[in-house]
Backbone bond lengths (Angstrom), bond angles and torsions (degrees), N, CA, C in turn:
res aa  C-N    CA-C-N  psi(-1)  N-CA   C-N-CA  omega(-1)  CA-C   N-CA-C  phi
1 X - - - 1.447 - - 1.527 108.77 -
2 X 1.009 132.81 141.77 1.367 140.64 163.80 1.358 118.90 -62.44
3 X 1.161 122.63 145.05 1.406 137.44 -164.22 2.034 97.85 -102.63
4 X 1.406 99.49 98.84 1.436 104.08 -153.37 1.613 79.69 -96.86
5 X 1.153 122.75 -60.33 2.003 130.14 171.53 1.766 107.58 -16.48
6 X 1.306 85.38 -65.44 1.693 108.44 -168.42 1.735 100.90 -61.95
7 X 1.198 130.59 -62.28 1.266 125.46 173.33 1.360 132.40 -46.08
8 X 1.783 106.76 -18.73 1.219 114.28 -150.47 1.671 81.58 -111.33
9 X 1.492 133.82 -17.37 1.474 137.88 147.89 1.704 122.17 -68.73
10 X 0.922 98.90 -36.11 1.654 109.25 168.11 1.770 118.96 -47.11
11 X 1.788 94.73 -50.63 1.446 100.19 -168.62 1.799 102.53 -91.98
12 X 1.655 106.38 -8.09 1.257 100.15 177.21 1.636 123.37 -72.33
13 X 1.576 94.36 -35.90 1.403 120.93 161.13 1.542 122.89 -46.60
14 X 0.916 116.60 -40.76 1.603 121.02 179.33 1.399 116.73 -97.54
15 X 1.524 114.67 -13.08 1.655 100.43 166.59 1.428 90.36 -85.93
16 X 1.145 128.80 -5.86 1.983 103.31 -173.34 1.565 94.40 -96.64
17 X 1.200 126.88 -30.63 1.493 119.85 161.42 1.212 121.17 -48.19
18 X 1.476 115.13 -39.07 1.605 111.88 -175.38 1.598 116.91 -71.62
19 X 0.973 97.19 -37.08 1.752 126.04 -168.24 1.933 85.30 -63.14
20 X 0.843 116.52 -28.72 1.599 116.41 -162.11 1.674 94.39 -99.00
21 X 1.279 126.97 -56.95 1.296 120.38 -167.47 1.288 100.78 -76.33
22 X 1.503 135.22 -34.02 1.534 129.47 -162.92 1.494 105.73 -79.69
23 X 1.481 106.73 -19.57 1.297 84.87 -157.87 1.764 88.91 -134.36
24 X 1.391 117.52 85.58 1.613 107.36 171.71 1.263 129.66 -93.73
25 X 1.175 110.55 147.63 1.260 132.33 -168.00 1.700 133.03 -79.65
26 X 1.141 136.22 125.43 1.060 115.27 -169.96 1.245 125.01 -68.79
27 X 1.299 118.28 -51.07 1.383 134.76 -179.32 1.453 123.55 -79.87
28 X 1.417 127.56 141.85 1.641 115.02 -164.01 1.015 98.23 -82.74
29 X 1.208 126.17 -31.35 1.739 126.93 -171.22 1.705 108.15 -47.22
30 X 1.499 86.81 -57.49 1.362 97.32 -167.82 1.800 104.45 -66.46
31 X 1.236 123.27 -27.27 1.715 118.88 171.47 0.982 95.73 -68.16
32 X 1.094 144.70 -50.16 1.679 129.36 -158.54 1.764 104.80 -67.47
33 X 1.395 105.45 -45.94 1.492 100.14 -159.79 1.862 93.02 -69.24
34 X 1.442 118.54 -49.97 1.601 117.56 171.24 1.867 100.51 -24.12
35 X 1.398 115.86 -86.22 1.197 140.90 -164.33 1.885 90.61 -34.61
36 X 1.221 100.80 -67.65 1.673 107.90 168.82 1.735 130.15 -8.90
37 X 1.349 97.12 -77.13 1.695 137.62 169.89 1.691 96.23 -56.07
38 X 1.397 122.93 -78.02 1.295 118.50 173.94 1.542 127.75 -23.40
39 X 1.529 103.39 -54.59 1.523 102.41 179.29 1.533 126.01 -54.10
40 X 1.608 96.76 -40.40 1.352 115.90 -171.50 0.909 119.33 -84.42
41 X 1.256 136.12 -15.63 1.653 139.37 162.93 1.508 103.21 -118.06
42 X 1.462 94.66 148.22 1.859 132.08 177.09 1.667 104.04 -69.94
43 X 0.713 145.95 101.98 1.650 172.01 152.34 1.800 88.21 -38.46
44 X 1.429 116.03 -87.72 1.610 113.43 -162.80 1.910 95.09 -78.78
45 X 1.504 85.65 179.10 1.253 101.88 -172.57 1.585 104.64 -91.98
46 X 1.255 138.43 150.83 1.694 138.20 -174.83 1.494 105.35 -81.92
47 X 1.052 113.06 169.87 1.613 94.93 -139.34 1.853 82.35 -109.54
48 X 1.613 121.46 163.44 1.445 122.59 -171.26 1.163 87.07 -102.92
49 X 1.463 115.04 118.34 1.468 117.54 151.25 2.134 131.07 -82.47
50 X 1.175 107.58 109.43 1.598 102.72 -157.48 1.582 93.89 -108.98
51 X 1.448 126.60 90.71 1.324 115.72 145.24 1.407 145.61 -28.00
52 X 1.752 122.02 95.43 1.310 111.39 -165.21 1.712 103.55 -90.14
53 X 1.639 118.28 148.89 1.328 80.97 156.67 1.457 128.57 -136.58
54 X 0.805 116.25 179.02 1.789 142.11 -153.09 1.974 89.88 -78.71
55 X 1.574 106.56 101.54 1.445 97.30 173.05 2.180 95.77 -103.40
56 X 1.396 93.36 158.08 1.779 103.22 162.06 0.982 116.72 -50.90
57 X 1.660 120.06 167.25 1.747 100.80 173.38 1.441 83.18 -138.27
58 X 1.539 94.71 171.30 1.745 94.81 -150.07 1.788 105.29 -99.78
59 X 1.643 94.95 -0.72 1.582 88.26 -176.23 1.537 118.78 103.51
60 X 1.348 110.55 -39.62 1.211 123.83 -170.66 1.608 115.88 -73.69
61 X 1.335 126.71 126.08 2.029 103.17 159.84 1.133 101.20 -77.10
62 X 1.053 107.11 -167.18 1.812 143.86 177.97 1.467 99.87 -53.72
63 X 1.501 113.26 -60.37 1.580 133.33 -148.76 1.498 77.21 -89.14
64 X 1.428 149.21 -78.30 1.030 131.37 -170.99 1.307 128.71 -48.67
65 X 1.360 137.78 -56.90 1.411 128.34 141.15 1.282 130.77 -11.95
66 X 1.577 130.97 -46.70 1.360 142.25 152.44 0.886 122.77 -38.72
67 X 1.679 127.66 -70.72 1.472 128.93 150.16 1.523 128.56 -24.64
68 X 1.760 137.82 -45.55 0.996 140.50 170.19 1.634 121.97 -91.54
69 X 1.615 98.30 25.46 1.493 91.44 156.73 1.424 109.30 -129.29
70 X 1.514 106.16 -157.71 1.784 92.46 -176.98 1.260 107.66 -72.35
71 X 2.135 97.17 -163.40 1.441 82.22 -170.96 2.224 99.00 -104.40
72 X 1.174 103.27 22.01 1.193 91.67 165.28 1.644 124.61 -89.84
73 X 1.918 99.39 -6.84 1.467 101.26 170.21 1.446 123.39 -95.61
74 X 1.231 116.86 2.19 1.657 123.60 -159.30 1.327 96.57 -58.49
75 X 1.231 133.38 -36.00 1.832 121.53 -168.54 1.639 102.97 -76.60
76 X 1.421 114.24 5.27 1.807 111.32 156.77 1.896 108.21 -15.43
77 X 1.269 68.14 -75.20 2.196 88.63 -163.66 1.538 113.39 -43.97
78 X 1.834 114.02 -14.23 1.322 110.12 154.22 1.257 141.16 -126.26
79 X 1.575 104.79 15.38 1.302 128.14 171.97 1.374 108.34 -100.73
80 X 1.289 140.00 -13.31 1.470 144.59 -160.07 1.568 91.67 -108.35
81 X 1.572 123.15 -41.50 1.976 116.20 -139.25 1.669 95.13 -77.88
82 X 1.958 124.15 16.99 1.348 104.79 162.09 1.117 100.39 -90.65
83 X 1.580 124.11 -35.11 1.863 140.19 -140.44 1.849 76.08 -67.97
84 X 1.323 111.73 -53.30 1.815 115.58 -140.51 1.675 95.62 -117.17
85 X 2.002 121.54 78.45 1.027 140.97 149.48 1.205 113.31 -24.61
86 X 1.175 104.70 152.80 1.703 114.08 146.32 1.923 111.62 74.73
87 X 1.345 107.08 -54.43 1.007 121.56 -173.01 1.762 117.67 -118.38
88 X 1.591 117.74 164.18 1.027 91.47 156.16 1.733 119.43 -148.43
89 X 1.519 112.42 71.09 1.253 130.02 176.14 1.640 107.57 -138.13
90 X 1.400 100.36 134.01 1.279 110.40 -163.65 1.798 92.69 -69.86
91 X 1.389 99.93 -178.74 1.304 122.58 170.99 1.803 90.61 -109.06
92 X 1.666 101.50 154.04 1.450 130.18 -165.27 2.118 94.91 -68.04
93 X 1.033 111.51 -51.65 1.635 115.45 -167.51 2.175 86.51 -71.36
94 X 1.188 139.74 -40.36 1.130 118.94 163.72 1.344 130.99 -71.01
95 X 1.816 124.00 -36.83 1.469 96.31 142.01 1.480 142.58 -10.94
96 X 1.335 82.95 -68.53 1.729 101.81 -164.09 1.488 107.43 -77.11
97 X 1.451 120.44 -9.45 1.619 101.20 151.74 1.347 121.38 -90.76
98 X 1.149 114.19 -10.38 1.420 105.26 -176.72 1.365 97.72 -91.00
99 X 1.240 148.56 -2.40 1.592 154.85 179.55 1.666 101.40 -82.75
100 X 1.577 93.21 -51.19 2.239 92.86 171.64 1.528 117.52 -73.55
101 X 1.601 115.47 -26.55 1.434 106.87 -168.78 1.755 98.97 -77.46
């Protein structure tokens, strides 16, 4: 798994580095208190973690699915291939609605 925490400290780390080298300061006072503020507050934003999940697939393509329904659904295989990108085998829970509808 990727270290999404750690990356998301990595890049926090280097905008407070940049902020320090791009932009120097005359006075130490004033670097220290910068340097100060920096530590203590988060610069990037924490990163959204979005759980996708992993459904079965039913086995079926498009064109096969078409075939095992009636024949008022057979044009499935060219009414569906915008709905279902990328691929073209349904997932098992879309089977099974098109088996009840």
């Amino acid at each position: 798994m990727n270290d999404i925490i750690g990356a998301q400290q990595r890049i926090d780390l280097i905008y407070k580095m940049y902020i320090e080298s791009a932009f120097p300061l005359r006075y130490n006072a004033l670097d220290i208190e910068r340097r100060r503020v920096l530590e203590n507050n988060i610069i990037s934003i924490p990163p959204l973690i979005e759980p996708v999940a992993v459904y079965p697939s039913s086995g079926f393509t498009l064109t096969q699915a078409a075939n095992h329904l009636p024949m008022p659904f057979q044009d499935l295989q060219w009414l569906a291939r915008e709905l279902i990108p990328n691929t073209n085998t349904l997932y098992k829970h879309q089977w099974e609605s098109l088996q009840e509808v």
